[in-house]
C-alpha positions in Angstrom: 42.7 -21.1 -74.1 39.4 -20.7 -72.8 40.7 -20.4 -69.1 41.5 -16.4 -69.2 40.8 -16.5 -65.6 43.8 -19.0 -64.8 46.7 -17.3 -64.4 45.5 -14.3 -61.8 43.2 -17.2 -59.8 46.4 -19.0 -59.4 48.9 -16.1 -58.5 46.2 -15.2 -55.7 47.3 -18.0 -53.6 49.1 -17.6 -50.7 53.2 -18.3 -51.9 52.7 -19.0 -55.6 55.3 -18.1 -57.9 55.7 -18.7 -61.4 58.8 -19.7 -63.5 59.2 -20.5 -67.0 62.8 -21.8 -67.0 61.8 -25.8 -68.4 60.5 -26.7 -71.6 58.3 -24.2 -72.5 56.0 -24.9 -69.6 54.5 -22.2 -67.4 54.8 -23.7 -63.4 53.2 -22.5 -60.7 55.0 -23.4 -57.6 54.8 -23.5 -53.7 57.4 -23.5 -51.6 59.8 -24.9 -54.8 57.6 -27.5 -55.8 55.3 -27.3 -58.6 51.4 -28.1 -58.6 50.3 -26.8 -61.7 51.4 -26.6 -65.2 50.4 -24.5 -68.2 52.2 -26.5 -71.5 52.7 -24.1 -74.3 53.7 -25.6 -77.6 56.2 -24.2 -80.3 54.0 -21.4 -80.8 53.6 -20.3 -76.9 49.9 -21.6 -77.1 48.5 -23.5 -74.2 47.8 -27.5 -75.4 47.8 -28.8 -71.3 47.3 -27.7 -67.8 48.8 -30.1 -65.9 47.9 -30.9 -61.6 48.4 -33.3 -59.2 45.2 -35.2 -58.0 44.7 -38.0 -55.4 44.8 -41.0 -57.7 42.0 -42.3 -57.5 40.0 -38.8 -58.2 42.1 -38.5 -61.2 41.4 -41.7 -62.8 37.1 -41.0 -62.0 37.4 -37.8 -63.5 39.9 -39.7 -66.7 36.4 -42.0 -66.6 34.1 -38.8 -66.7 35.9 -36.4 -68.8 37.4 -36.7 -72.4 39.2 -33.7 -71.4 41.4 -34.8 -68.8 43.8 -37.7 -69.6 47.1 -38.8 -67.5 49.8 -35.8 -66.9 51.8 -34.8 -69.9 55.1 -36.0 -69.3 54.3 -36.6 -65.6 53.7 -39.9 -63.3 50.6 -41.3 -64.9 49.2 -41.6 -62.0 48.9 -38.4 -59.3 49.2 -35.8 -62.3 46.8 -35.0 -65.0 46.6 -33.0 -67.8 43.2 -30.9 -69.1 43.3 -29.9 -72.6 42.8 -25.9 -72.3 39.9 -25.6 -75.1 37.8 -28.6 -73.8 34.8 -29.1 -71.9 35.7 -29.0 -68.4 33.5 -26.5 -66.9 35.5 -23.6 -65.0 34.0 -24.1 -61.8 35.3 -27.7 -62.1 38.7 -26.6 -63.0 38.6 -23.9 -60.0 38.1 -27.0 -57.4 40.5 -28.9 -59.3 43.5 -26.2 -58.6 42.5 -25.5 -54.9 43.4 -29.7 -54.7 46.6 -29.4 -56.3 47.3 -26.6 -54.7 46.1 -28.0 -50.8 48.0 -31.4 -52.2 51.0 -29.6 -52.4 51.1 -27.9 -49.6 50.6 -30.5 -47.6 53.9 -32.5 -48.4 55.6 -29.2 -46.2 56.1 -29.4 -42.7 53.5 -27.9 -40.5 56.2 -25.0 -39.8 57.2 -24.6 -43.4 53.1 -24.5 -44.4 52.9 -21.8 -42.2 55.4 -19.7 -43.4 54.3 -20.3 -46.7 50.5 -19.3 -46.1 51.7 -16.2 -44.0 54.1 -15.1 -46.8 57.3 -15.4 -45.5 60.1 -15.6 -47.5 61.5 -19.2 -47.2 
């Protein structure tokens, strides 16, 4: 995987923790709910990273990118899956994790967003 960077950017956030209980996925979760995926195959190497996108950003960036195609195993349309070796550039990818992540978050309350950005256990 080209992304070597991924896994510390993500555990930086505010509340993220990770959990590899399901399918051989690595998700990376706020507050319970996930908003980014690492999908390992048989041999624990990375074939998607999987996030949630605004529709209709997804679908442009489907239009742009060869890369990026409709979430692995997830609703076609808010999730989408980057292959790990492509061509998305990683600055792309960073902006990309920051929405999932802010996407996320804000299906919480205001209260339980809170907590979560100020670390609190909830």
């Amino acid at each position: 995987m080209r992304y070597t960077w991924l896994d510390d950017y993500l555990m930086q956030k505010p509340g993220v923790t990770k959990n590899t209980e399901n399918w051989n996925w690595v998700r990376y979760m706020i507050g319970g709910k996930m908003f980014l995926a690492v999908c390992l195959d048989d041999n624990d190497k990375p074939y998607y990273i999987t996030l949630k996108l605004e529709p209709t950003e997804g679908d442009l960036l489907r239009q742009q990118y060869d890369d990026i195609v409709p979430g692995f195993y997830m609703n076609k349309i808010h999730w989408n899956s980057i292959k790990p070796d492509g061509e998305v550039p990683d600055d792309l990818l960073k902006v990309l994790v920051d929405k999932s992540y802010a996407l996320v978050l804000s299906g919480f309350s205001k209260k339980k967003q809170q907590e979560i950005l100020n670390g609190k256990r909830i």
